[in-house]
N, C-alpha and C positions, 0 to 999 in steps of 0.2 A: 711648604713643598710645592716646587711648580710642575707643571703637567709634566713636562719629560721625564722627571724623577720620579714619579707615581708606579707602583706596581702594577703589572698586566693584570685588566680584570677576570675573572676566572668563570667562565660560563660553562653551566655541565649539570648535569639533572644523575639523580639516582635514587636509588634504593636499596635497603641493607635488611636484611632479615639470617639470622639463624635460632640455632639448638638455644631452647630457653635456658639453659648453662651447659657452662664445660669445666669437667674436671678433667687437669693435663699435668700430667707427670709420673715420676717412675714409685709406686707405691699405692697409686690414686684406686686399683683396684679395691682396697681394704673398704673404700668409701660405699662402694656396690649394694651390698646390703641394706648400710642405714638411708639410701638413693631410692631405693626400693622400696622399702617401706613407707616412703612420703607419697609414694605415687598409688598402690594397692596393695590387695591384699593375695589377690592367685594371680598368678605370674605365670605367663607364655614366652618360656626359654628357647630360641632360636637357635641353634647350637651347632655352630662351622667352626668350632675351635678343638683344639683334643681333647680326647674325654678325660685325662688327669682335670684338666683346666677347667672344663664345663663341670663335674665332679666338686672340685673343690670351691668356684664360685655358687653352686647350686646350696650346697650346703650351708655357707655363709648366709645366704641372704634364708631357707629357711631357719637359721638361725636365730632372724629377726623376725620371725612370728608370717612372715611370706611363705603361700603354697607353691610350688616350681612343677611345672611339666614340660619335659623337655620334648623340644620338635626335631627330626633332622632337620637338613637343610642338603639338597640336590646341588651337585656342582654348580650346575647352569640352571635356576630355577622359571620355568615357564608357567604359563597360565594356570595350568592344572593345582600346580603348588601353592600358587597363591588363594586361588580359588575352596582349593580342600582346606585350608589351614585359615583361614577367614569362617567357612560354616566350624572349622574345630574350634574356633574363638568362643563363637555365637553362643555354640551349643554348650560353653565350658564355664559360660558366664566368668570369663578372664574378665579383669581389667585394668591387667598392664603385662607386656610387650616386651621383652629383650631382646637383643641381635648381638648377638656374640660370634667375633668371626671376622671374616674377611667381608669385603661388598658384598656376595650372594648371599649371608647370611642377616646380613643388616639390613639388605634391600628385600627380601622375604619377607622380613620383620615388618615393617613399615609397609610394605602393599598390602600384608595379610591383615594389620591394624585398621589403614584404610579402609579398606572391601570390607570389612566387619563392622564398621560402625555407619557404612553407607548402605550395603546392601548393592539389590543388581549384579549384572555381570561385568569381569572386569573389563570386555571390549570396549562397555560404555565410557571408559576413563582413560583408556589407554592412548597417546598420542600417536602420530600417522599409522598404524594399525586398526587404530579405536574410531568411537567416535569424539573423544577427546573432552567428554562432559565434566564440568568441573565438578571437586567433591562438595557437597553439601555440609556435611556434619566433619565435625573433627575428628579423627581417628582416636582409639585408643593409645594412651600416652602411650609411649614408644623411651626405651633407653638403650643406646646403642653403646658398646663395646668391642670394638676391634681389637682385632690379633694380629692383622697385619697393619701395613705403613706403604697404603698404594691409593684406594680410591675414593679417602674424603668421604665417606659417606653416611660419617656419624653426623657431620653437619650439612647434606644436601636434602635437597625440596622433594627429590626423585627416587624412585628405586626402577630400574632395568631388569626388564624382563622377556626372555624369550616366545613370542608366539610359536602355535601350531606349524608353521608355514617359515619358522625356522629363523626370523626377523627380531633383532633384540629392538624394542623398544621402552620408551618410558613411561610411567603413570607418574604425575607430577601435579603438584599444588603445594603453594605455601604451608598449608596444614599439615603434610606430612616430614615438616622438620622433625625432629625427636627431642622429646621435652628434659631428655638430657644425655649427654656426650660422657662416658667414661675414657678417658684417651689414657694411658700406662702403658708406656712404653714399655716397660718389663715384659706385659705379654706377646710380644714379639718375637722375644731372644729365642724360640725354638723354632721359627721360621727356617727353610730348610736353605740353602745359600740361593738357588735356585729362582726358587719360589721371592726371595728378599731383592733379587735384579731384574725382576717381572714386575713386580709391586710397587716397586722405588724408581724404576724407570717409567710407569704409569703415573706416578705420582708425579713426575719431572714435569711428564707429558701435559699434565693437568696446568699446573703454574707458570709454562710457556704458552700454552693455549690461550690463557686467561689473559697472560701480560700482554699479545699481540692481537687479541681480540674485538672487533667494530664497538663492542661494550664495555670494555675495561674502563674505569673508574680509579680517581683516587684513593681509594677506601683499600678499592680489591689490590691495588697498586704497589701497597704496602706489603701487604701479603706474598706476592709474587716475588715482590724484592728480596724479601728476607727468606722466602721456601726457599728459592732457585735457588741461592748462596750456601743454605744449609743440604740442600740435597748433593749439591756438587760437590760439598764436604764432606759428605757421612756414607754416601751409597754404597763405593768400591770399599770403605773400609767397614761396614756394616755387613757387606760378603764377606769381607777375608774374616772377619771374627765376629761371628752373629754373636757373642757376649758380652762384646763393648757395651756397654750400657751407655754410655756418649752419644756414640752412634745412633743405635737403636734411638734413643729420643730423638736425635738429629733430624732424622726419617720419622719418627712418628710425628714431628713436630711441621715438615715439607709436606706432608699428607694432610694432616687437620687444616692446616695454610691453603694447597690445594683444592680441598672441600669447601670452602669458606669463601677463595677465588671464585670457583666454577660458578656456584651455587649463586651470585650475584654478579659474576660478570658473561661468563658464557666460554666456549669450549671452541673446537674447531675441525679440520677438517681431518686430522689423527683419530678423533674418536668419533667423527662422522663414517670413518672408511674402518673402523674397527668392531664399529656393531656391527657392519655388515660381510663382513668375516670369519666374525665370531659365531652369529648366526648363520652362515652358510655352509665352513667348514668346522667350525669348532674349535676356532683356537683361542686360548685361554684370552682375555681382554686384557693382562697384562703382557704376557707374550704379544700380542696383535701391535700393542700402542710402543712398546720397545722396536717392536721390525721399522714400522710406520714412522717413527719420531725425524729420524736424520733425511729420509728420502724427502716429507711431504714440507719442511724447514726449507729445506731444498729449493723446493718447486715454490715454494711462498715468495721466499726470497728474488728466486731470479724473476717468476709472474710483477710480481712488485717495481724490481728494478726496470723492468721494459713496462708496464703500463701504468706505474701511479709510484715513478721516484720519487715524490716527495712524501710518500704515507708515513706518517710518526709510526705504523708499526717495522717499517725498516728499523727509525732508529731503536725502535724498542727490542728490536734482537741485537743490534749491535751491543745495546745495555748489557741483556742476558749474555751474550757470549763473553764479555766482560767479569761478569759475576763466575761467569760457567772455567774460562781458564785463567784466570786472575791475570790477565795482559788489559793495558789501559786501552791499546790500540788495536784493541779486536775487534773486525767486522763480524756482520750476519754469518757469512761462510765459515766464518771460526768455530762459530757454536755447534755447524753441523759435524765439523770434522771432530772436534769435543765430544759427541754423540756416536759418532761413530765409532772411534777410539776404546769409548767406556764400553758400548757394546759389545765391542770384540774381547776386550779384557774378562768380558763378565760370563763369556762367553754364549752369546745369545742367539736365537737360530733365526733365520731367513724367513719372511713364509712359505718357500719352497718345498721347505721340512715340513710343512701341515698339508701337503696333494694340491699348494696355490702354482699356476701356470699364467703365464705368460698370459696366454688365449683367455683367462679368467680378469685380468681387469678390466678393460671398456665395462664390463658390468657392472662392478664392483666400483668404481669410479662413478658411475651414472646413479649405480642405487645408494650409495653415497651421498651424491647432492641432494639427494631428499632426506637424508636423516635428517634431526631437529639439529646438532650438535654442529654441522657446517654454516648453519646461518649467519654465525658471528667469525667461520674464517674471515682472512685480511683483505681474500679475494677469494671470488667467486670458486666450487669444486667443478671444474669441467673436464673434458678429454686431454688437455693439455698435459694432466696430473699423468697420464701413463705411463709417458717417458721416463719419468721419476722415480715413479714406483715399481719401475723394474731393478730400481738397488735393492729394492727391500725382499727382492724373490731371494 
């Protein structure tokens, strides 16, 4: 072989870390129990799912000789929650952890594990709110369960959590991955259509962010490839009949994908401007990242085109929007109009439906570029972004 024939050499550094396993598939619940049992013996149930559900997985697992006490779990869970439910670990001499639910139930789960096996307050851990301390000790094993098919977070490092002061941030370290991932798509099927076009466009959000992000990786690469294709196939038909079972896996399958991306390559400037939303007015994190998705693609794209045409993450939307409307010859702009499209179909609201104005982004924009989750957009979040994010009122 002479030099010109030689393949390009590949220079690129990473790292990969998840959920010490995963079980994924539609029936994988039935495994819950005997999951349980290899891990302890009194069980702290996290419980964001309906109570048939939580009901009939509690039962199962004491079935297996496992004690269950079940926790709510607060829509938007803040300090307070974490805090209480970390001394209810302590004092219950748990030692093992479920998160049954959507993210605020898995993300409860995993901080309330954390903080119990660390001890102190959780300021001390908490990133740009906190002082960002890393954890010491492992948390109590942790098994995650989702119900829905939106925010990856049976296999992420992090759980989000809202401060006093009304700022969703992260408590984050390698150690709080969960020492196992139940993924069953089945429990999904009663997700409300609503709630399945919040979730699943979250979840889109997540493995677009990942694919055009200053960190993405080969590894997460794959991932991204294969979510984005399956979500763009499953979402709209997974609304019109949450019973597909196809479907439903489709999107629980773009979700686990998404969690796996994030969780090793990094996120962007959607869920940098969406925690801080979410914390100020309260709108749900997947409604936020659905309004957010087509405007801030938008602003990337054109920021891109005038200050750094040649960035691979142009070409890596042109990829996605490819993936996204099965045209060979689709640019970056295709994807948005793709996005906007599904949107409207799915019928999904502005932020202007949650009391967001006009006069409210420069803020919102500005406390933005200090979330964690903008550091790996494609390009920097500045004022620029406002013009943009006036589609998304």
């Amino acid at each position: 072989m002479n030099s010109s024939s030689r393949p390009p050499e590949v220079s690129v550094r990473f790292e990969f870390a998840t959920a010490g396993r995963i079980l994924f598939g539609p029936g994988y619940a039935s495994a819950l129990p005997g999951v349980c049992r290899e891990l302890g013996g009194r069980a702290a149930l996290f419980a964001g799912a309906p109570a048939g559900v939580v009901a009939e997985l509690a039962a199962g697992i004491e079935g297996q000789g496992v004690s269950v006490s079940v926790f709510a779990v607060p829509v938007e869970p803040g300090f307070d929650a974490a805090a209480e439910s970390a001394d209810a670990l302590r004092e219950g001499s748990f030692d093992l952890v479920i998160g049954l639910g959507g993210g605020s139930a898995i993300d409860l789960a995993k901080a309330s594990a954390a903080l119990a096996a660390n001890g102190g307050a959780l300021e001390d851990y908490m990133e740009v709110v906190g002082k960002g301390r890393p954890l010491e000790k492992p948390p109590l094993p942790v098994v995650a369960v989702p119900t829905t098919a939106g925010t990856g977070s049976e296999v992420t490092r992090n759980a989000v959590l809202t401060s006093p002061e009304g700022v969703k941030a992260s408590l984050r370290s390698p150690l709080m991955l969960p020492m196992r991932a139940v993924v069953d798509p089945a429990l999904t099927r009663d997700m409300p259509r609503s709630l399945t076009a919040s979730t699943g466009l979250d979840a889109l959000a997540q493995l677009l962010e990942a694919f055009v992000c200053t960190r993405a990786n080969p590894l997460t690469d794959g991932f991204c490839r294969t979510g984005i294709s399956s979500a763009a196939a499953n979402l709209v038909r997974a609304c019109d009949d949450g019973a597909d079972l196809g479907a439903r896996t489709g999107m629980s399958l773009a979700s686990l994908l998404g969690g796996l991306a994030l969780a090793n390559a990094g996120l962007g400037a959607v869920h940098g401007i969406a925690a801080v939303i979410g914390g100020r007015f309260g709108v749900p994190h997947g409604e936020a990242c659905a309004a957010l998705l087509a405007p801030v693609t938008m602003a990337n794209v054109s920021l891109l085109e005038r200050l750094a045409p040649s960035s691979p993450a142009l070409t890596r939307y042109a990829e996605a929007a490819t993936m996204l409307t099965g045209r060979i010859d689709a640019g970056p702009l295709d994807a948005v109009e793709w996005i906007e499209a599904t949107c409207r179909k799915l019928g999904m609201k502005g932020l202007g439906a949650w009391g967001i104005a006009s006069a409210d982004l420069d803020g919102i924009v500005e406390a933005g570029s200090r979330a964690s989750s903008s550091r790996s957009n494609p390009v920097p979040l500045t004022g620029e972004f406002v013009q943009f994010l006036e589609r998304a009122l």
